[in-house]
Structure formats: structure tokens, C-alpha cells
N, C-alpha and C positions, 0 to 999 in steps of 0.2 A: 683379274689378278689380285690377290690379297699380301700386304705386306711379307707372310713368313715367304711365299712364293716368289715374290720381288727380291727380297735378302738373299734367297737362296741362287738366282742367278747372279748376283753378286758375286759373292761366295765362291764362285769354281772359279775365278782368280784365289782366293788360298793355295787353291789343289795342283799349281804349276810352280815346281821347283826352280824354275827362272822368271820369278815375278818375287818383288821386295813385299810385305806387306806393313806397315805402321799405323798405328792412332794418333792421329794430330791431333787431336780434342776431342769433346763431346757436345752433344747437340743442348739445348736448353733443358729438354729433358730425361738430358743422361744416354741417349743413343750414343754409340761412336759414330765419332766421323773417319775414315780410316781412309791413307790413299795406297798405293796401289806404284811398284816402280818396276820399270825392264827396259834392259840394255846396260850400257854403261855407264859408272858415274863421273867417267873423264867426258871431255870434250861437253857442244852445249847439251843442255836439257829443257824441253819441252815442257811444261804441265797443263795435262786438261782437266777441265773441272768441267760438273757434269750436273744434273738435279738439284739445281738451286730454286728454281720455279718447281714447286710442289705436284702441279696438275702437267709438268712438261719431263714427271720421271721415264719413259719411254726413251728421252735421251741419253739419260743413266746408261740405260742395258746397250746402246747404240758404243758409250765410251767402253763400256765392260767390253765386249765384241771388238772395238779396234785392240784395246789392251791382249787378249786373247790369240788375236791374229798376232799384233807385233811380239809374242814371245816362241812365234815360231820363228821370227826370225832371225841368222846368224850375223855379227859383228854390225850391230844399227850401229851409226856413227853420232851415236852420244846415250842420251836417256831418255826416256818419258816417265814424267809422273803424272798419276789419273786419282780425281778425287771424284768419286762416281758418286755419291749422294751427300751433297753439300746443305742439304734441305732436310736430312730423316725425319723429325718432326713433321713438317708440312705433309712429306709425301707421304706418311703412314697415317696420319691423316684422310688424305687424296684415297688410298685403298682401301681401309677400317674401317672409316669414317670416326666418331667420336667413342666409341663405347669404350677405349683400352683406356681412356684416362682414368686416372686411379681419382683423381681432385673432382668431387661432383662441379664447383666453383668454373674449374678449367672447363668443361662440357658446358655449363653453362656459358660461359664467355665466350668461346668458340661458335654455338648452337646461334647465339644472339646476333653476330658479326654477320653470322651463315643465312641471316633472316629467318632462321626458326625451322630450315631443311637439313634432313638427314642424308644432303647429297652432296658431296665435298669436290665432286668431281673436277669443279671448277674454282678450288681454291690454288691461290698460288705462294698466299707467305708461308712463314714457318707458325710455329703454336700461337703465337705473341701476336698474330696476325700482322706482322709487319715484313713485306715483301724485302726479301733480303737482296736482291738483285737492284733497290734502290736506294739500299740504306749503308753503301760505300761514304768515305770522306772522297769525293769527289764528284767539286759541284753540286752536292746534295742538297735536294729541295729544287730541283733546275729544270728539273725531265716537264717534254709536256702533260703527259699521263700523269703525273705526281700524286697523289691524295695523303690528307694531310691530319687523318683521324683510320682509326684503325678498320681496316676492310679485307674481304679476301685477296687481294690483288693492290697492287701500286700504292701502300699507304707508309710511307718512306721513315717512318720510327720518331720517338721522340727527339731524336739526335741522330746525326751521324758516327755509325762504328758501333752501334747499341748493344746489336745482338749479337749473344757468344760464339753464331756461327760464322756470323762475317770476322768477328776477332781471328779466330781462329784459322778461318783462309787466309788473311792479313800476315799471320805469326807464321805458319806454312812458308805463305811465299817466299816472306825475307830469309827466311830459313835455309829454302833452299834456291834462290835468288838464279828463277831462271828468263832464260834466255829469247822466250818466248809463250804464249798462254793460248792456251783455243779453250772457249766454254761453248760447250755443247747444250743448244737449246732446241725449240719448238714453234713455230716452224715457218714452211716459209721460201727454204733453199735457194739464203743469200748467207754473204759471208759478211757481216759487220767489221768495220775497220776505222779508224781514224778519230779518235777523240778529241773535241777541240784545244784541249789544252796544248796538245803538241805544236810542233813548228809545224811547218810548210814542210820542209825537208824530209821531215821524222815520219809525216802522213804518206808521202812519195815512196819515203823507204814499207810505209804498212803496207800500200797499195801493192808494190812489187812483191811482197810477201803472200798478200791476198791474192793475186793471178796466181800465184804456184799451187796454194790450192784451190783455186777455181778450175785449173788444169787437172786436176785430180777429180773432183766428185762433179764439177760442170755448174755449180752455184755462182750465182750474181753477187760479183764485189759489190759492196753496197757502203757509202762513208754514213759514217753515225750522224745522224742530227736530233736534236731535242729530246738529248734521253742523256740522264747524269745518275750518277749513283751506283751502277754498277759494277759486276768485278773488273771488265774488262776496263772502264774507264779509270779506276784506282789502279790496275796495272801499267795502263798509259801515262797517268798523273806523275806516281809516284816511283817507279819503276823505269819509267822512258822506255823499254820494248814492245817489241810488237805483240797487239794484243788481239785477239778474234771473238766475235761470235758467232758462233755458226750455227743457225736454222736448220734442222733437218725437216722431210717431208714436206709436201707440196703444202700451198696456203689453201687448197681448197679440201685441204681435210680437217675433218669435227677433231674439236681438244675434249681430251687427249686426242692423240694421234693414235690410229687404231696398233695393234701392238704388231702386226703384220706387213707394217711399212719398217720396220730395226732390222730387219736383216739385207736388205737393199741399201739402208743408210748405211751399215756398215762396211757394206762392198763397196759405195762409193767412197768410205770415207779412210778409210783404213789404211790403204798408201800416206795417208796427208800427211802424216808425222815423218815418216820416212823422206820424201821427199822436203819437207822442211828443214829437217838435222840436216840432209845435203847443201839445201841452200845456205843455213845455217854458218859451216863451216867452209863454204867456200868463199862467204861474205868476211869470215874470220881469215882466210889466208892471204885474202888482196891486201 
């Protein structure tokens, strides 16, 4: 799959006149970052975010496909918003490999991190080579994985909140200040849940939200241990609701995941929003 062909499944969320679309930002090098909204904007609201891991965009199209499914549906009992490529950078990367950089410097830089291979396949930051998925303020620098100089994968930025794309999911969130977050990763089919910072109570209340959808796609509740930085744990930090991350595809498949397991991810996954705004609002009427 090459980048234009990646966008382009993107894209047919445009072409559904009961789908919101907006640019919340742009990526470091000028990509939009665009999300993506259907249902209503009373009652709560959901947001998933989706290809923040560069080499784990296969989940992208997994969020694109629940978005698709849920705007055939009548009266969802609230919203969803979806930010299906939180990484563009990385991932067009991940599919091109390096030749679209216009900066010989930038290829350079990239090419050197990459060990001197023209195969990205298994790159996970964004251009900057800094894994955006650890370079939250929360707890940053914590994770066991950490690395702490610039690499394809886990190397948590000079500071926390560095880069323009995590800015920008930050500015999104409070934005639209919801009520719940699923990010969609690779892989695994477990449902991450419970950041430490939270209470005892506040973990109890993710747990109960994680069975709801573990009853839906059949993923292993799993509580988070020794991993800091991410979006979900800045949405548990700072945020206090419940936040996910959810693995798709079994762990015993090669990364990327082959592109032939997204349409099974999204059959299981696709009710989960639904069933959430339920629980959602019935948690809001006790």
C-alpha cells in the first residue's frame, strides 16, 4: 500500500453526508491532521484516535471502517469523533519510505536513525524520530521501553509535549472535552485500561467500561503497567475519564499486520462505540 492509496481510504469518510469533517492541525511537515465526527453533538462523546504508531497505520483504516459502519446508524445516543492518522509524517514514511522529502538533510537524518535501510516498515515515530505515543506529559520518561536518544521506536523527545502532533491531540481534546477516548493500535487483542495515576475507584470505574468492550470484540481487559507517555495515560492524567487502548490482531502476526486482518477488526470492533455511548449515558442518569 502506498501513501496516496492509504489517504485515499481515508477519504471516503468525506464522501458521507452524515460524517462532520475538520483540520485540527498539521503534522510537522505540513500534512493535515483531520478528524472525522457522526451522531450527535448533545449527550456524551466518544473520540478515537487512531495511527499514532507509524508502522501500526493498518489501525487507521480499522477506525476509518467503525466510522463508516457507525454513520449508517440512526439516533447513536451521543457522538463519535475519530482522528484516523495522528502520525501522517511517520506513516507516509512507513509506506514511501524517504524519497518525498523535499530537505536532502531530512532523508539524511531519517536514513541514519533507519541504520542506513531504505525499509521503514518498522518505523514507529513521526519525522522527528520521536515516538509520539511516549512523548505525552504524563509521567514521561517512566515507560519500561523508554529510549532516550532519537530512534525508530520508543525514544520519548527532548521534553514532554514536543511535538506539533501530540500538541495538537492535546488542543483537540480539551476542545472537545470528551467523555471517553479509545486509541486504536497494533496488536495483540487486549484492551489497555487503568493508568496509575488514577484512584482505585476511577481504575474499577475503567475496568467496568473495559468488560463492555471486551463483550463486544472478545479482547483481554488488560491494566497498564510500565508504560507512561502516551495519549491514553494524558487522557487519564489530565482528563480523569476513561481512556483505552485497544490492540487489534492477534500477537502472533508480523508488523505491520497484514492488511487482510481490518476488515474482521472492524466487525469486531464496530458495535464498541455504540455500546459505550449506552453505557455512557446510563452511568449519566443514575
Amino acid at each position: 500500500m502506498t501513501w496516496e492509496e492509504f489517504t485515499a481510504e481515508i477519504s471516503q469518510l468525506d464522501n458521507i453526508d452524515t460524517i462532520d469533517r475538520l483540520v485540527l492541525g498539521y503534522s510537522t511537515l505540513g500534512q493535515e491532521m483531520v478528524s472525522y465526527h457522526v451522531g450527535n453533538y448533545d449527550g456524551p462523546q466518544i473520540l478515537i484516535e487512531a495511527g499514532i504508531h507509524a508502522r501500526e497505520y493498518p489501525a487507521s483504516l480499522v477506525a476509518t471502517g467503525i466510522m463508516e459502519y457507525l454513520a449508517t446508524i440512526d439516533n447513536l445516543a451521543g457522538g463519535v469523533y475519530c482522528v484516523p492518522i495522528a502520525n501522517p509524517d511517520g506513516i507516509r514514511l512507513v509506506l514511501d519510505g524517504n524519497t518525498w522529502l523535499n530537505c536532502p538533510e531530512q532523508r539524511e537524518y531519517v536514513s541514519n536513525i533507519n541504520s542506513g535501510s531504505e525499509d521503514y516498515s518498522l518505523w514507529k515515530a513521526n519525522i522527528w524520530a520521536v515516538d509520539l505515543n511516549v512523548n505525552f506529559d504524563a509521567m514521561w520518561g517512566g515507560g519500561a521501553q523508554n529510549v532516550f536518544c532519537p530512534a525508530p521506536g520508543n525514544w520519548v523527545g527532548y521534553y514532554p509535549n514536543s511535538e506539533r502532533e501530540v500538541r495538537n491531540l492535546i488542543d483537540f481534546t480539551y476542545s472537545i472535552s470528551p467523555a471517553l477516548t479509545l486509541s486504536y493500535h497494533t496488536k495483540g487483542e487486549v484492551i489497555f485500561y487503568g493508568f496509575e495515576s488514577l484512584t482505585p475507584e476511577q481504575i474499577e470505574r475503567d475496568l467496568e467500561y473495559a468488560k463492555v468492550i471486551s463483550s463486544v470484540n472478545g479482547y483481554l481487559p488488560t491494566i497498564t503497567s510500565n508504560s507512561t507517555g502516551g495519549y491514553s495515560d494524558w487522557v487519564s492524567m489530565y482528563l480523569e475519564v476513561p481512556a483505552f487502548t485497544v490492540e487489534v490482531g492477534s500477537a502472533m502476526l508480523p508488523t505491520p499486520i497484514p492488511l487482510d486482518v481490518v476488515p474482521n477488526a472492524i466487525e469486531l470492533n464496530r458495535d464498541v462505540p455504540i455500546r459505550l455511548l449506552e453505557r455512557l449515558n446510563q452511568d449519566t442518569q443514575q
